[in-house]
N, C-alpha and C positions, 0 to 999 in steps of 0.2 A: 694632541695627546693620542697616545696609542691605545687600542681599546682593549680590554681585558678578552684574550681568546679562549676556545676552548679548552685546547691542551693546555694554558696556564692557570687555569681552573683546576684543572686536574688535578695538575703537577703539585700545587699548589692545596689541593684538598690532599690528596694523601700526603701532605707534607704535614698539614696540620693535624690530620690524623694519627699520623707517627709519632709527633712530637707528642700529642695529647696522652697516648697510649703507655708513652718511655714519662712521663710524668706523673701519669697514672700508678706507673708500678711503683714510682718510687713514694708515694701516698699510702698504697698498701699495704708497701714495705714496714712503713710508719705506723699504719695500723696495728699489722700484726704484731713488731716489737710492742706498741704498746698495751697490747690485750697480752700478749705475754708476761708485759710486768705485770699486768692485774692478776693474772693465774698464779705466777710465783709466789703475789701477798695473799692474795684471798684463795687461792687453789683449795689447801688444808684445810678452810673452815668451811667452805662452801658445802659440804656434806652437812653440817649444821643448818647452812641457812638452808637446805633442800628438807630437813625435818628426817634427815637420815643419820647421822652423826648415833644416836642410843640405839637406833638397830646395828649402825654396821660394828660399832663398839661390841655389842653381845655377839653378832655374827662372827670375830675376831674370838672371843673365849671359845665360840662353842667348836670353833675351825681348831682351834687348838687343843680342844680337850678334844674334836675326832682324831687330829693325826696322832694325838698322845695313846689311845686304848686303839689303833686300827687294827694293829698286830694280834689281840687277842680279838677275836672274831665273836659273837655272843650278843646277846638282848642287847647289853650298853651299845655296843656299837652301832646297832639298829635306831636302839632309841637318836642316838645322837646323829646321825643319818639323818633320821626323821626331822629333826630339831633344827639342821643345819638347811636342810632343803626347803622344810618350812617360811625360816628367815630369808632363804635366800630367796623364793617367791615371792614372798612381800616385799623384798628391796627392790625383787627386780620388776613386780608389779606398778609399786609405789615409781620406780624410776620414769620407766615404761608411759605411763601414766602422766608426771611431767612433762615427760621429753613431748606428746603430745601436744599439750596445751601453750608450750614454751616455745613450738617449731625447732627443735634440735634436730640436727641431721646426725644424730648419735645413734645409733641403733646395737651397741656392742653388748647391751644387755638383754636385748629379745632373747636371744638364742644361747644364753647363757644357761649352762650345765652344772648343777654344782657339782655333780659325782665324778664327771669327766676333765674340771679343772685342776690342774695340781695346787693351785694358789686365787682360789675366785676372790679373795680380798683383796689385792692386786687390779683384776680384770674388774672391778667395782669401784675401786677409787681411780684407777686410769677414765671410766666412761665418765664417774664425775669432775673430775679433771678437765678432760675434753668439753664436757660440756660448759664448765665455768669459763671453757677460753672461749667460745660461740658465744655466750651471753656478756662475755668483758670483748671479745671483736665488735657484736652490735652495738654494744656501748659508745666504745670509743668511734667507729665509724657514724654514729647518729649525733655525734657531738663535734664530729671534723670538717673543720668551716671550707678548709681548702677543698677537701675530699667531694664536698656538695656543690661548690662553685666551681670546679672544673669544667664538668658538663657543660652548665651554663656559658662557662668561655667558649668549650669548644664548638656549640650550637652559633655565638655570637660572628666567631671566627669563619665559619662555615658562611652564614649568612653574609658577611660581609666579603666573600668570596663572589657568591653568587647573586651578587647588585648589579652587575652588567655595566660597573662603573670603569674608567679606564685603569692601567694596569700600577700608576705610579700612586694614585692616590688608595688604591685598594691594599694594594703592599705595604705602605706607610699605615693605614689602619689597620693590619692583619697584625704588621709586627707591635704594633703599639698596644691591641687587646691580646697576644700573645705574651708579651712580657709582663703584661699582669698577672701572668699565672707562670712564675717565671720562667718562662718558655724564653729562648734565646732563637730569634730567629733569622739566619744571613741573609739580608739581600745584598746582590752587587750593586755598590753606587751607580753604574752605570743605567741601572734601570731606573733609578728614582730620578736620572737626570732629563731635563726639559730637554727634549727632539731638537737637535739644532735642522738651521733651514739652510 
């Protein structure tokens, strides 16, 4: 029997590498459509389940009774100024505030301006938006059986590369725990064939 070399080691780890990697994507592909469905159903209420839904509702009238009086300049529009930036602090506090203790990589409402938005109720329900597809991705990734057993094949694969075993029997186990993760992997028959004398 021919003994497994180094360059087929190689050849052979970043093969399995590659394939891991192009299976990989198409895993997270999965993922992400699937945390996408959850944001299309739960997108809209998720500002409910955040305990924002009766602020951004009143932030919504008072956005609108400012663009309604802006044109007349005066106390009102001060007050409502006041009222709107108010709320908008507290949303964007209150958000702020979550997105810490949740580990979101959302950060669109730190630096959130209400004077200098044209539409901050938009740029409020977009950050909570983004962030219910972060908490429906960890979701669905923590619950993805294939997504979590990959690894483990491609550590297995690996391993079973570098056994120092010869090259026909290695090949036959590489592709056998490869197509468990349904990795398709060629070898030429000719290699799997017994050395003639």
């Amino acid at each position: 029997m021919q003994p497994l070399r180094k360059d087929h080691v190689d050849y052979y780890k970043d093969l399995t590498n590659r394939k891991f990697n192009k299976q990989q994507d198409v895993v997270e592909s999965e993922i992400n459509k699937d945390a996408q469905v959850i944001v299309d159903k739960k997108g809209n209420t998720f500002a409910k389940e955040l305990g924002l839904e009766n602020k951004i509702k009143e932030m919504t009238k008072k956005v609108k009774k400012l663009k309604d009086f802006q044109n007349s300049k005066g106390s009102i529009e001060d007050q409502m100024i006041y009222d709107v930036n108010n709320l908008g602090d507290d949303i964007k506090d209150q958000f702020c505030r979550l997105s810490k203790v949740r580990k979101w990589n959302n950060t669109e409402l730190e630096d959130l301006n209400i004077n200098k938005e044209d539409d901050p109720i938009s740029v409020i329900i977009k950050a909570i938006k983004d962030a219910c597809y972060e908490e429906a991705e960890k979701f669905i990734r923590s619950k993805h059986k294939l997504y979590h057993a990959l690894e483990n094949k491609r550590e297995r694969c690996l391993t079973i590369l570098h056994t120092g075993s010869h090259i026909q029997p290695t090949l036959t186990e590489l592709s056998k725990e490869m197509s468990s993760a349904n990795i398709k992997l060629d070898i030429p028959t000719s290699l799997l064939a017994l050395p003639s004398k």
